[in-house]
C-alpha positions in Angstrom: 6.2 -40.6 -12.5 6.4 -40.2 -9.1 6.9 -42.7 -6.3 4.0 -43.4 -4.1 6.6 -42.6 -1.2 7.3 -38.9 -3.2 3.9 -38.6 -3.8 3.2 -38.8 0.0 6.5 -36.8 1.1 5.2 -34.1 -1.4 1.4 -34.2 0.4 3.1 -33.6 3.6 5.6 -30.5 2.8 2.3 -29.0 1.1 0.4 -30.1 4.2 2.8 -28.0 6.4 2.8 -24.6 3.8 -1.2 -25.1 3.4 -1.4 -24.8 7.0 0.1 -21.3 7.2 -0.9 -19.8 4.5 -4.0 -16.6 4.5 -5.0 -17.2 0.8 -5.0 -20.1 -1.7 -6.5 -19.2 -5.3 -7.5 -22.9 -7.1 -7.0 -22.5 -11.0 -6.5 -24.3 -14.4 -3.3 -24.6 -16.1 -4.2 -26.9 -19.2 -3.4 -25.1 -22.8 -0.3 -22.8 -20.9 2.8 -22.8 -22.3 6.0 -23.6 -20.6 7.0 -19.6 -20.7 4.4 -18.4 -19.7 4.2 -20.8 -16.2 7.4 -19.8 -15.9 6.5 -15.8 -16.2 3.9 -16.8 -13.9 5.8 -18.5 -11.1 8.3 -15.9 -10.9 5.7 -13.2 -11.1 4.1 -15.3 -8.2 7.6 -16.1 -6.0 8.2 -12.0 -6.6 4.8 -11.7 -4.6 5.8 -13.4 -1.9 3.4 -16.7 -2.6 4.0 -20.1 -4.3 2.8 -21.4 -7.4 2.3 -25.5 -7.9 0.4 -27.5 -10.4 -0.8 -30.4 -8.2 -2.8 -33.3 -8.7 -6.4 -33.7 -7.6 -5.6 -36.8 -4.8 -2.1 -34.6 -3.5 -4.0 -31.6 -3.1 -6.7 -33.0 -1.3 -4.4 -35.1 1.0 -2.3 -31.9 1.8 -4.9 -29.9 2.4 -7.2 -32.2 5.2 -6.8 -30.6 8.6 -5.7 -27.3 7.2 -8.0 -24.3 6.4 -7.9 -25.1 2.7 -9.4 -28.1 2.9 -13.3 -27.3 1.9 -11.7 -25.5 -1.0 -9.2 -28.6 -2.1 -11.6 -30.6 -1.4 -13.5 -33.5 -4.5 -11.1 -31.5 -7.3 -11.9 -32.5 -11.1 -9.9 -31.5 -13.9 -6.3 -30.1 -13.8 -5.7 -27.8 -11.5 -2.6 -25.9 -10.1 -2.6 -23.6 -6.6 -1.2 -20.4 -5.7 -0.4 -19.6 -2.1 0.8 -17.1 0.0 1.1 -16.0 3.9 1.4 -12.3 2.5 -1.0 -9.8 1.3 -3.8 -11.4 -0.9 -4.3 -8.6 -2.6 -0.8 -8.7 -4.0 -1.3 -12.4 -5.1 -4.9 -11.8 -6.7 -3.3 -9.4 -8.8 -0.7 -11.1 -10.3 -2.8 -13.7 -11.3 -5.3 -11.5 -12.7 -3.2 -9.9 -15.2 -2.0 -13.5 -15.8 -5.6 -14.3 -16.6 -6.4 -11.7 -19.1 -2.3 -12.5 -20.8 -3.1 -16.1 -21.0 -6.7 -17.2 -22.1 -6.3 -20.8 -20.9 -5.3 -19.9 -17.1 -9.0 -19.5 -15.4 -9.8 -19.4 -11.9 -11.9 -21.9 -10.4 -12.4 -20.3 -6.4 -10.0 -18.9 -3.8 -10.0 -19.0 0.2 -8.8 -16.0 1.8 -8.5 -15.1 5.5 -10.9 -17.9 6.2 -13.2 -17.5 3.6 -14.1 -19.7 0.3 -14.1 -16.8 -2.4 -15.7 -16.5 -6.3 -13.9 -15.7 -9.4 -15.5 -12.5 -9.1 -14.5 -11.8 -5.1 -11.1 -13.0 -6.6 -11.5 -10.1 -9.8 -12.7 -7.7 -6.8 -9.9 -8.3 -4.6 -7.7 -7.5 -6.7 -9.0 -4.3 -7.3 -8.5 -3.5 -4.3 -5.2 -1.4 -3.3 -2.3 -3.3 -2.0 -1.2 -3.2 1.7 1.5 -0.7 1.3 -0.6 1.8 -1.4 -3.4 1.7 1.8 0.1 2.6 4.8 0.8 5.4 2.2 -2.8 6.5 2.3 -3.1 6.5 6.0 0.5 8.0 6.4 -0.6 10.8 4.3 -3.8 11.4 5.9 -2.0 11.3 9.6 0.7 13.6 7.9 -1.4 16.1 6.5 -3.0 17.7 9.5 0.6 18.1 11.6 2.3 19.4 8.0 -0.8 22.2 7.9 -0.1 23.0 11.7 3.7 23.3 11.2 3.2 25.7 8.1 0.7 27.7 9.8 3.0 28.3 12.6 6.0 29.0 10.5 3.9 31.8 8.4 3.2 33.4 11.9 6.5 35.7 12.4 7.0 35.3 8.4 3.6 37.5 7.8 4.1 39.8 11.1 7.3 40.5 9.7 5.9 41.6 5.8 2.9 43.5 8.1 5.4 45.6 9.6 7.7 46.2 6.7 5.0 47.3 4.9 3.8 49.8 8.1 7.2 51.6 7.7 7.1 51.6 4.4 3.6 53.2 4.6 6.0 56.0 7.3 3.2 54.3 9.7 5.3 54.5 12.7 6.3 58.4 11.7 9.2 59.5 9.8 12.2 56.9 9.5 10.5 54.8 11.7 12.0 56.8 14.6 10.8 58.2 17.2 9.6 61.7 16.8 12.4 64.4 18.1 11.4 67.2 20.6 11.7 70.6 19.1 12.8 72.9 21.8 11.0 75.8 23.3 11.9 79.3 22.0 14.6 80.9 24.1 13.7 84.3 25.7 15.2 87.6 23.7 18.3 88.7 25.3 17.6 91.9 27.4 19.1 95.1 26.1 22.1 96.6 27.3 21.6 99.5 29.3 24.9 102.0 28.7 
């Protein structure tokens, strides 16, 4: 058991992380096993967030005077917290597909960017693509136009150059592709010789 001193230095160090972080997803951890909280706060660390089981008086002592502290806030139950100052999307996923793995881990309500979320916002989130599939996307979309502009241009002397080999092949431009010779005029009969 911990110290009422630890207990207090512990609300604090959470005080100071609550305070920075964009999201905070409140769950249950009763009925996991120690492997799969394990698999969980690595999966979670790997995210960029942090993963703590906490208890109900900690959590709501760390989180007063931070942006989590409506959602920490009169806690029942066993709960644990997952964190991060990263991309949301990125942590509601992780947990999700530690949701469906392990029956016993359950949401309870998130707060991201501000915002006290549902279990289903927290299901939709992380439906949604993750910060660096949506960059791709954009890059892409910026990339395309300027890739179609550069191939145009390069077909340019590409296609004049099949046009005109296909012209001489066609004897377009006259014989050999050369300029036509001029046939000379007939020379006058050489006068007779007069004996």
């Amino acid at each position: 058991m911990k110290k009422k001193a630890e207990k207090i230095a512990h609300a604090d160090e959470l005080r100071t992380q609550l305070a920075k972080v964009s999201t905070v997803i409140l769950s249950t951890f009763q009925g996991i096993t120690v492997e799969q909280d394990t698999k969980l706060r690595r999966a979670v660390q790997a995210a960029g967030g942090s993963y703590e089981v906490v208890k109900n008086t900690v959590a709501e002592r760390a989180a007063a005077g931070t942006p989590a502290e409506g959602l920490l806030k009169g806690l029942k139950g066993t709960n644990s917290i997952a964190f991060t100052t990263a991309d949301p999307v990125a942590l509601a996923k992780i947990l999700t597909r530690v949701a469906k793995d392990v029956p016993a881990f359950k949401f309870r309500a998130g707060w991201v960017e501000g915002r006290v979320i549902s279990i289903q916002e927290i299901n939709q989130l992380a439906a949604l693509p993750s910060k660096e599939e949506l960059f791709s996307k954009i890059m892409f979309l910026l990339n395309a136009p300027a890739q179609r502009i550069a191939t145009a241009l390069a077909a340019l002397p590409r296609n004049l150059a099949v046009v005109t080999s296909e012209a001489v092949k066609a004897n377009k431009f006259g014989p050999g592709g050369a300029a036509p010779e001029s046939t000379p005029e007939p020379s006058a009969a050489p006068a007779p010789e007069t004996a």
